[in-house]
TORMAR-831116 format. One record per residue (C-alpha): x, y, z. Coordinates in steps of 0.02 Angstrom, whole numbers, plus 32768, in hexadecimal, padded with zeros to 4 digits. Example, Ala and Ser with C-alpha at 12.3 -4.5 7.8 and 13.67 -1.06 7.14 Angstrom:
2
+------+------+------+
:    x :    y :    z :
+------+------+------+
: 8267 : 7F1F : 8186 :
: 82AC : 7FCB : 8165 :
+------+------+------+
END
This chain:
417
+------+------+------+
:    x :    y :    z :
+------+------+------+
: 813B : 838F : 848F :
: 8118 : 8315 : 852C :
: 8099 : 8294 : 8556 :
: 804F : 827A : 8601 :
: 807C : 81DA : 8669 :
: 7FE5 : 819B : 8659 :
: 7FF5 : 819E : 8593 :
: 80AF : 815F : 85A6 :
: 807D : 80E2 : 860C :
: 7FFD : 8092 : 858A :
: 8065 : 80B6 : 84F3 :
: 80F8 : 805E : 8551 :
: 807C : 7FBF : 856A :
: 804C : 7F9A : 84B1 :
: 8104 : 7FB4 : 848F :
: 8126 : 7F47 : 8509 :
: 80BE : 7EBF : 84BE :
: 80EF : 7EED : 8411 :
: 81B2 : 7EC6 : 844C :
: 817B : 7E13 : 847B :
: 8114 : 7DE6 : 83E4 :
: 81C2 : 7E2A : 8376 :
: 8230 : 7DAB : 83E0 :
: 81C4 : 7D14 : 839E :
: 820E : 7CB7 : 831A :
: 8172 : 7CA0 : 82B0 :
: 81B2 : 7D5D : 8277 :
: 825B : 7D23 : 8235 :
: 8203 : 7C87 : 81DB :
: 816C : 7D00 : 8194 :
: 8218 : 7D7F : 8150 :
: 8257 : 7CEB : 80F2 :
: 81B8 : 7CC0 : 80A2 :
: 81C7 : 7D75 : 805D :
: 8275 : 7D7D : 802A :
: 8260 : 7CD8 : 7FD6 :
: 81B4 : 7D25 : 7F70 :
: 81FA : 7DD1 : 7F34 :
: 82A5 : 7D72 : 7F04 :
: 8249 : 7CF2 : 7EAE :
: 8268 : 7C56 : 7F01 :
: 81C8 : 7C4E : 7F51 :
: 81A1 : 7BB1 : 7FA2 :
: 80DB : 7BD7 : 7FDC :
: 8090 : 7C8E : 7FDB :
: 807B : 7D09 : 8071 :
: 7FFA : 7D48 : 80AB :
: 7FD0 : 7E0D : 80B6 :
: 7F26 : 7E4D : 80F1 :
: 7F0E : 7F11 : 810D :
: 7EA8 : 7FA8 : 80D3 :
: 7E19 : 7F72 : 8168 :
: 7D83 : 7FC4 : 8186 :
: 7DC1 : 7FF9 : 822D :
: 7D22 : 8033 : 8279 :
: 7CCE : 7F82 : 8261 :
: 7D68 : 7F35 : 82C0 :
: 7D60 : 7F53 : 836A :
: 7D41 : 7EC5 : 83EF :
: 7D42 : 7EBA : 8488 :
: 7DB0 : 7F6C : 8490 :
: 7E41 : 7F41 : 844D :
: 7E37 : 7FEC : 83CE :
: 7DEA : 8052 : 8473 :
: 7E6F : 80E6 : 8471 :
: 7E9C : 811A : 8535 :
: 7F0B : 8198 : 8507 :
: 7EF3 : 8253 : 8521 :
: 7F65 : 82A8 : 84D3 :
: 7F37 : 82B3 : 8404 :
: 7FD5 : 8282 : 83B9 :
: 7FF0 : 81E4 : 8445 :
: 7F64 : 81AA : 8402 :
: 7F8F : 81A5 : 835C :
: 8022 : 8141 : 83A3 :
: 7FB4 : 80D8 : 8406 :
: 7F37 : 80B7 : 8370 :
: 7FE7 : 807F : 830A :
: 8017 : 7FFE : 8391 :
: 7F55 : 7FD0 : 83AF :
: 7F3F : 7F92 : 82FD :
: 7FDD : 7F4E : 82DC :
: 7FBB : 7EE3 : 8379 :
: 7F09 : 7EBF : 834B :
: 7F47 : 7E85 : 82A3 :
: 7FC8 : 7DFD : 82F1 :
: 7F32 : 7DB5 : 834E :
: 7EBC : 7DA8 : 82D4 :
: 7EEC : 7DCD : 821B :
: 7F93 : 7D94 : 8237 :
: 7FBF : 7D47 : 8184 :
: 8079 : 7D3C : 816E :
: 8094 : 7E08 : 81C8 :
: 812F : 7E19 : 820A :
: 8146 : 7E89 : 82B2 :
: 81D9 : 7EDD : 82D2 :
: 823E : 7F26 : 8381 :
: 822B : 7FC9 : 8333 :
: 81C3 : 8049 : 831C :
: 81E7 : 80D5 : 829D :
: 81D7 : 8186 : 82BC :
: 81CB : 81F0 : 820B :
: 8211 : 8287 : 81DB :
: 8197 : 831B : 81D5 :
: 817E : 8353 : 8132 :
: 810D : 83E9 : 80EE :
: 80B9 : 83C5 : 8043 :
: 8074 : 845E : 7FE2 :
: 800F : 83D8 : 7F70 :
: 7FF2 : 8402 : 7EB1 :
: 7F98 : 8496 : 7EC7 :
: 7EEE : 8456 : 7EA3 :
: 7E77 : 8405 : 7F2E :
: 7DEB : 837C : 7EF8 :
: 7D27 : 83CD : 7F03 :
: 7CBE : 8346 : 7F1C :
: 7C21 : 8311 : 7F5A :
: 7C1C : 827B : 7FBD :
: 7B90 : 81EC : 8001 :
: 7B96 : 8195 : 808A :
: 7B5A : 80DC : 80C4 :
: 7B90 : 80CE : 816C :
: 7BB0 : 816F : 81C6 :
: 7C49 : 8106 : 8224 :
: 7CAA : 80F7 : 818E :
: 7D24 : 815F : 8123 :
: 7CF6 : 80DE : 8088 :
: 7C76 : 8164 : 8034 :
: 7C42 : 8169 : 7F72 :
: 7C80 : 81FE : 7F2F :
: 7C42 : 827A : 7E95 :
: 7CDC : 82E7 : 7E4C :
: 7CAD : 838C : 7E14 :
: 7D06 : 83C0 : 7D7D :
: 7D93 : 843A : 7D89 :
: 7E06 : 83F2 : 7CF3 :
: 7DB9 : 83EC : 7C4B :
: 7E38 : 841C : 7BD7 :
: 7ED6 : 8463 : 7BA8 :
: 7EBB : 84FE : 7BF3 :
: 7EA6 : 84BC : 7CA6 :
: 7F3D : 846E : 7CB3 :
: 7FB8 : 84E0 : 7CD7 :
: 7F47 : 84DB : 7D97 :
: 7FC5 : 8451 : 7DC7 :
: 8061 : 849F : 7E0D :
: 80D5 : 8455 : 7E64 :
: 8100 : 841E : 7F05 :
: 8168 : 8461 : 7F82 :
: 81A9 : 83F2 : 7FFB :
: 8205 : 8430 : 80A7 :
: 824E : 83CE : 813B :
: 8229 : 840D : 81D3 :
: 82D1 : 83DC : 823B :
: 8295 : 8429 : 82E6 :
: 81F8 : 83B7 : 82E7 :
: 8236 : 831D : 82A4 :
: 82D4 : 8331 : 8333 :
: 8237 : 8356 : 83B9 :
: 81EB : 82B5 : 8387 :
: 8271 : 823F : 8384 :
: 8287 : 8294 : 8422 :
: 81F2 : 824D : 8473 :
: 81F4 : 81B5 : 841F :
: 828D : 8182 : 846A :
: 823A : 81C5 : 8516 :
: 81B9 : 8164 : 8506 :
: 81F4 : 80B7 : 84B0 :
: 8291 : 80B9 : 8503 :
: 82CF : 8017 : 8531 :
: 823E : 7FBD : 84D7 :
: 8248 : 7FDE : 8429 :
: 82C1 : 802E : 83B5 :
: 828F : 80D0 : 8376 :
: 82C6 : 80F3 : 82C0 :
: 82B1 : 8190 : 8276 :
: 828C : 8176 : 81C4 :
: 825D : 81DC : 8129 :
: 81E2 : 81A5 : 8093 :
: 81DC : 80F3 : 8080 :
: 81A6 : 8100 : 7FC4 :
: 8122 : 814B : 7F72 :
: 805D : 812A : 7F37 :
: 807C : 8164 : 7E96 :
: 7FD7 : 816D : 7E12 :
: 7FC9 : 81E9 : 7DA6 :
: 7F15 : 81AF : 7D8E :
: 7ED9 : 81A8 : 7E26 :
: 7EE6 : 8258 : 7E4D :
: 7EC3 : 82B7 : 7D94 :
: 7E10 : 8257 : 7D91 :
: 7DEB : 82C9 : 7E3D :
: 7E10 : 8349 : 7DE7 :
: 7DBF : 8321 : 7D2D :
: 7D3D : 82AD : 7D6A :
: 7D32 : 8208 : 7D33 :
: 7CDD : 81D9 : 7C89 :
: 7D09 : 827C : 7C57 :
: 7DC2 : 8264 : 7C5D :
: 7D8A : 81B1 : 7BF7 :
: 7D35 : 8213 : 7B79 :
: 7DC7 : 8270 : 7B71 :
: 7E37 : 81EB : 7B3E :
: 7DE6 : 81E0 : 7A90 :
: 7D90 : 8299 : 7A74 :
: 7E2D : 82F3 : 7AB4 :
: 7EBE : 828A : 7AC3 :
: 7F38 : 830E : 7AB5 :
: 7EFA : 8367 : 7B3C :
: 7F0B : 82B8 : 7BA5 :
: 7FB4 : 82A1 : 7B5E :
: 7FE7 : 8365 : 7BB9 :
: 7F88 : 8351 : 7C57 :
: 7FE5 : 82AE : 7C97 :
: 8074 : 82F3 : 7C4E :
: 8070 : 8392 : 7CC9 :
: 8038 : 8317 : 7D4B :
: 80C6 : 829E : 7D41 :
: 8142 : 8351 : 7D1A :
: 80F9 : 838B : 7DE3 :
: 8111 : 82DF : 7E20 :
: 81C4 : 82CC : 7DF6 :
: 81EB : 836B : 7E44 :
: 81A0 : 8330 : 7ED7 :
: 821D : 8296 : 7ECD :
: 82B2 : 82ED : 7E92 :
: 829D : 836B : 7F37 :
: 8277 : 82E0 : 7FAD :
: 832E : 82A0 : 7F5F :
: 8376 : 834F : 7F81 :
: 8330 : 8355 : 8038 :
: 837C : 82A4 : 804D :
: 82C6 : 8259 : 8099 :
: 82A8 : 81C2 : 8011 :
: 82C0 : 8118 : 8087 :
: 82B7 : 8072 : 8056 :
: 8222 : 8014 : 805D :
: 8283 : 7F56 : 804E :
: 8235 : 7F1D : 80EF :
: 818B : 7F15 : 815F :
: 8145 : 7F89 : 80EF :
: 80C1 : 7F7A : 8071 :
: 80FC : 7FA5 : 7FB7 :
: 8096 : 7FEB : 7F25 :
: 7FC0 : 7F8A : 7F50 :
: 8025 : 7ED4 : 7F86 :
: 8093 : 7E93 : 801E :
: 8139 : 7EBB : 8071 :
: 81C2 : 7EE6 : 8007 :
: 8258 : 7E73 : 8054 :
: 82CA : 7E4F : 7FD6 :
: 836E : 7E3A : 7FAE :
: 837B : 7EA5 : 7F15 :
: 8385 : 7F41 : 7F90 :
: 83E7 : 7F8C : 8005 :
: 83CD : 7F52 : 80C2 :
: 834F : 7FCE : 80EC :
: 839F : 7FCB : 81A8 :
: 842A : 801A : 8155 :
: 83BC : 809C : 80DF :
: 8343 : 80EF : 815A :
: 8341 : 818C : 810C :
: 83A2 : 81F3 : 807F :
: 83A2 : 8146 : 8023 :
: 83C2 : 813B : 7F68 :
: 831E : 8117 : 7EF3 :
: 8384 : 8079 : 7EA9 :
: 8366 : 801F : 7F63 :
: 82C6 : 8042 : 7F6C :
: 8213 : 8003 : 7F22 :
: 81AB : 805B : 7EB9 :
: 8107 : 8053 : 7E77 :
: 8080 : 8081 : 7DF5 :
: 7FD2 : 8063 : 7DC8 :
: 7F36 : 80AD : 7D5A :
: 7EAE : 806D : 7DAB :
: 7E2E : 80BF : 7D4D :
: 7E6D : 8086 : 7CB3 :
: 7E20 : 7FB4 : 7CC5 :
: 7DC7 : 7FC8 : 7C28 :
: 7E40 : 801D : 7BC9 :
: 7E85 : 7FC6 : 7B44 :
: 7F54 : 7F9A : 7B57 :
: 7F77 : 801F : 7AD8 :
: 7F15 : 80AB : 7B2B :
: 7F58 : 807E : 7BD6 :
: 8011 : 8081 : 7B8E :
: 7FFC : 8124 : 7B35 :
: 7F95 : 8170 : 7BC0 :
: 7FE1 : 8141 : 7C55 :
: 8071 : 80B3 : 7C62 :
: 80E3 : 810E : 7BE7 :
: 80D8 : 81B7 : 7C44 :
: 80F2 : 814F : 7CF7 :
: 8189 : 8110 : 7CAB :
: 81E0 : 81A9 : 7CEE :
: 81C6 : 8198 : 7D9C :
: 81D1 : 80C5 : 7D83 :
: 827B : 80D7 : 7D36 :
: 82C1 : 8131 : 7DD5 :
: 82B0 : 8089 : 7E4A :
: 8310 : 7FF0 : 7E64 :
: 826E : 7F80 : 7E6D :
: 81CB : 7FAC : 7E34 :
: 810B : 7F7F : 7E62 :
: 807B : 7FAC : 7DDE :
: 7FBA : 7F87 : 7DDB :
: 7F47 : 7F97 : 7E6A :
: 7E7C : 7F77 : 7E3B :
: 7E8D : 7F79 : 7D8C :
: 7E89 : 7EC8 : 7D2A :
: 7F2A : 7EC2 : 7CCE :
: 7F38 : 7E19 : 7C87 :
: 7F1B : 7E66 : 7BDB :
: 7FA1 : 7EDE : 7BEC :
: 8045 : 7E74 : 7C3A :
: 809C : 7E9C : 7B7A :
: 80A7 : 7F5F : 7BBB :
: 80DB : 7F28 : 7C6F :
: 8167 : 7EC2 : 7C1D :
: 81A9 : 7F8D : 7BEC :
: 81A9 : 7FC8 : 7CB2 :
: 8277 : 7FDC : 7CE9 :
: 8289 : 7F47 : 7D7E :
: 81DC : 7F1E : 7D7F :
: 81C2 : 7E81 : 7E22 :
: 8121 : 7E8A : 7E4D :
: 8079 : 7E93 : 7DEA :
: 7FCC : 7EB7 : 7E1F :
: 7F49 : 7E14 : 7E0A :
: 7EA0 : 7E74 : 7E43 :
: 7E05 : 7DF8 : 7E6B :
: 7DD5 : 7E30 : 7DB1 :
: 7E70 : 7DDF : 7D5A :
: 7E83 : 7D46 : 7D00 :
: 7F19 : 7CEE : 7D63 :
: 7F2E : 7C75 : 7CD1 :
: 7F53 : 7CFA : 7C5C :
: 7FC9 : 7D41 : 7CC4 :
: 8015 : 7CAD : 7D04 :
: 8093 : 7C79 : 7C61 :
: 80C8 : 7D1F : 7C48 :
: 80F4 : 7D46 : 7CEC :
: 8150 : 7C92 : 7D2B :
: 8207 : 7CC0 : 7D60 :
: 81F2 : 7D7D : 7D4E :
: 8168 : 7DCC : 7DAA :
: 811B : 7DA5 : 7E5B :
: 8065 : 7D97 : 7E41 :
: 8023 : 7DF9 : 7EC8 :
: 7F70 : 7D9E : 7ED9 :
: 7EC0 : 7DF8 : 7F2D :
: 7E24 : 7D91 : 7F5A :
: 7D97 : 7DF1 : 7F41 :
: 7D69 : 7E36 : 7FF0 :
: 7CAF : 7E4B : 7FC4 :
: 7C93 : 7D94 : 8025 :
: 7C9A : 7DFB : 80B2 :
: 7C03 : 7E59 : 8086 :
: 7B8A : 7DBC : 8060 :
: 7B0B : 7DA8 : 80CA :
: 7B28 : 7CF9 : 80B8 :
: 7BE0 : 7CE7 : 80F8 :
: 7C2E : 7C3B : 80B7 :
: 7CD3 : 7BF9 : 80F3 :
: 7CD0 : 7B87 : 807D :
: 7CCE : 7C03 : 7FF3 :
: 7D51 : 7C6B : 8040 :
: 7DB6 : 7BC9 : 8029 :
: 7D8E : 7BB2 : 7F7E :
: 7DD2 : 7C63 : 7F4B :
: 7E65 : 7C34 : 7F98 :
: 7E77 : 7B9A : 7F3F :
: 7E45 : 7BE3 : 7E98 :
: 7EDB : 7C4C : 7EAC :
: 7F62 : 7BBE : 7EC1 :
: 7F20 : 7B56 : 7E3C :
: 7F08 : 7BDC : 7DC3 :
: 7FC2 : 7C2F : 7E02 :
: 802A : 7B86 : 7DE6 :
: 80CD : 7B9E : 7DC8 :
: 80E5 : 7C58 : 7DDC :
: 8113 : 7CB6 : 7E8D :
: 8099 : 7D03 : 7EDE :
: 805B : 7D51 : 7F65 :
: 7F8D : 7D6B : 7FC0 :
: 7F5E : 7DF9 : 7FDB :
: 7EB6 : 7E24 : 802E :
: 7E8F : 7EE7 : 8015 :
: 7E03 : 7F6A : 7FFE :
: 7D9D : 7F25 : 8093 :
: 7D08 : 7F87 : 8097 :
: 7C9C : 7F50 : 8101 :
: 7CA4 : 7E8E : 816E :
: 7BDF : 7EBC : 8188 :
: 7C1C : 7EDC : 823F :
: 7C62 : 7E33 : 8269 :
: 7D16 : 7E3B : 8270 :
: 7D24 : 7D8A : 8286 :
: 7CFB : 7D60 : 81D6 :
: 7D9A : 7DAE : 81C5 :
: 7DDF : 7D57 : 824F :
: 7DA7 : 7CA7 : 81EB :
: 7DE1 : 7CD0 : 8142 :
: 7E9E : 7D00 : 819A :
: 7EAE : 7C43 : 81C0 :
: 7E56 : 7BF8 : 812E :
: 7EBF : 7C45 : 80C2 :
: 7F4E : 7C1B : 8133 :
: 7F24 : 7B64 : 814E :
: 7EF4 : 7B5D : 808D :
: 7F9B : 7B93 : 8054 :
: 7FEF : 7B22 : 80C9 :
: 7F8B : 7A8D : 807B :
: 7FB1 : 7AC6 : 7FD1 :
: 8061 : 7AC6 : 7FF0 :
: 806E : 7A2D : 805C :
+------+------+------+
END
């Protein structure tokens, strides 16, 4: 595997000006605020803003790809973004003088592919609504989840690291890393397979069949983890990367993930766990249903993550029984001031506007800053971090985005003054 000059030649620029922005101190301050949130001395929150609707982003072409060759420009899409963020979503990010370069890893998957039909919107985006066709509706169907089998392919990953060190030489340092945790949901994927309300149904008509299916889910999931142990490819996530549907995981809890870039032990590394689909379950369905079957794959972890969209300021008694649980999930549809008490001194709140302002047709900064505010007052006393996610749609004017990045910024630094 090789890239033509002209590719090198433009991957080498944006690495170029990724090396500078790393040097800049604001990167070192923007670490600390981390460190000091997921080790609970927070001071003021950072800022984390991802999950963009790409497609809607592009000014001016700074996302134009030049590259030829397909897998350059996967590289050059990488460094585009990353770039594009520091700009003009910055938040608290923090870029690094490194760029890592995976291991390849084949994934047979469990056996079972989603059939669904899908609507679309906006023909420019991968955000569709999507209909899941049943293929799971009761005891009977479950033995159709097998389990993974994961192999490393050595030649490929050695190729690569190959020509990232060709290419980035002298620029950036190239680590070769394996799986810096996990998204691990056991809900997320059996409602592809049993559809939706039907799987809700289930929880009352058929319980025990529930009670087997994420059983045999969580059974293929752990062999998943216990041969990515085997193969030596878990890393640790305790740095610029995002952990569980929140921020970066610095810490001090873990390992120094310089030191851990691959065949790393599960106790230095975050995990994380969520049932989405469950927001109107009660605490006692969700905890029979889901959280005590995660458990398993929780328990493995040195810090743990959990919640993503779901509201779960009715449930923090059951997230009190997650092993080295840091950070919990406070979506736009939580109450922050039932979740505030219990979670002072033990849990980062990990805090999400609701990124439908965006999509107004009526775009008010002054609204933007309210959310923001709403969050501190409501937060007081706890640590906690912002995170805006799920972007749909900015109605095609990135710089909405753009403004709420500093309003949120400059709010916070008001707050805290």
């Amino acid at each position: 595997m090789e890239f033509s000059k002209h590719d090198t030649t433009i991957l080498r620029q944006l690495a170029s000006e990724k090396a500078e922005i790393a040097a800049l101190p604001i990167n070192d301050n923007n670490k600390k605020l981390w460190y000091d949130t997921n080790d609970l001395k927070a001071t003021k929150p950072p800022i984390f803003i991802n999950e963009l609707p790409w497609h809607e982003m592009n000014i001016n072409d700074e996302l134009t790809l030049r590259c030829k060759n397909s897998f350059a420009r996967e590289l050059e899409l990488l460094l585009r973004k990353e770039l594009y963020c520091y700009r003009h979503v910055r938040g608290n990010m923090v870029v690094t003088d490194s760029i890592d370069c995976p291991v390849v890893i084949k994934d047979s998957g469990f056996g079972i592919d989603e059939d669904v039909d899908i609507r679309q919107t906006d023909a420019n985006s991968n955000i569709v609504s999507r209909t899941f066709n049943v293929q799971i509706s009761g005891i009977e169907d479950i033995e159709k989840i097998k389990d993974p089998v994961i192999t490393l392919d050595k030649k490929q990953s050695k190729d690569r690291l190959d020509l990232y060190r060709e290419v980035f030489d002298g620029l950036l340092r190239v680590q070769q890393v394996g799986v810096k945790g996990y998204w691990f949901t056991p809900w997320d994927n059996l409602v592809r397979w049993t559809g939706v309300q039907e799987a809700l149904m289930d929880l009352i008509i058929n319980p025990e069949y529930i009670e087997k299916l994420v059983e045999r889910f969580v059974d293929a999931s752990i062999s998943r983890l216990e041969q990515y142990e085997n193969l030596g490819l878990w890393a640790s996530n305790n740095n610029n990367t995002r952990v569980g549907s929140g921020g970066y995981g610095y810490t001090t809890a873990l390992a120094d993930a310089d030191e851990h870039l691959i065949n790393t032990a599960l106790t230095e590394v975050w995990g994380c766990g969520n049932a989405q689909i469950f927001s109107d379950v009660s605490s006692q369905m969700h905890w029979d249903f889901s959280l005590k079957h995660e458990l398993r794959w929780l328990e493995r972890f040195g810090l743990n993550y959990y919640g993503c969209c779901e509201p779960l300021h009715l449930k923090m008694d059951i997230l009190d029984k997650v092993p080295n649980l840091r950070k919990v999930s406070a979506s736009p549809w939580a109450k922050l001031e039932k979740m505030r008490d219990h979670a002072k001194g033990k849990y980062v709140l990990s805090c999400k506007p609701n990124p439908a302002i965006f999509a107004d047709a009526n775009w008010s900064i002054e609204r933007a800053e309210a959310d923001i505010l709403n969050i501190l007052e409501k937060s007081g006393g706890c640590n906690i971090e912002i995170i805006m996610k799920d972007v749909s749609t900015v109605s095609y004017k990135p710089e909405r985005l753009w403004q709420w990045s500093k309003i949120a910024q400059n709010t916070v630094d008001k707050f805290y003054k």
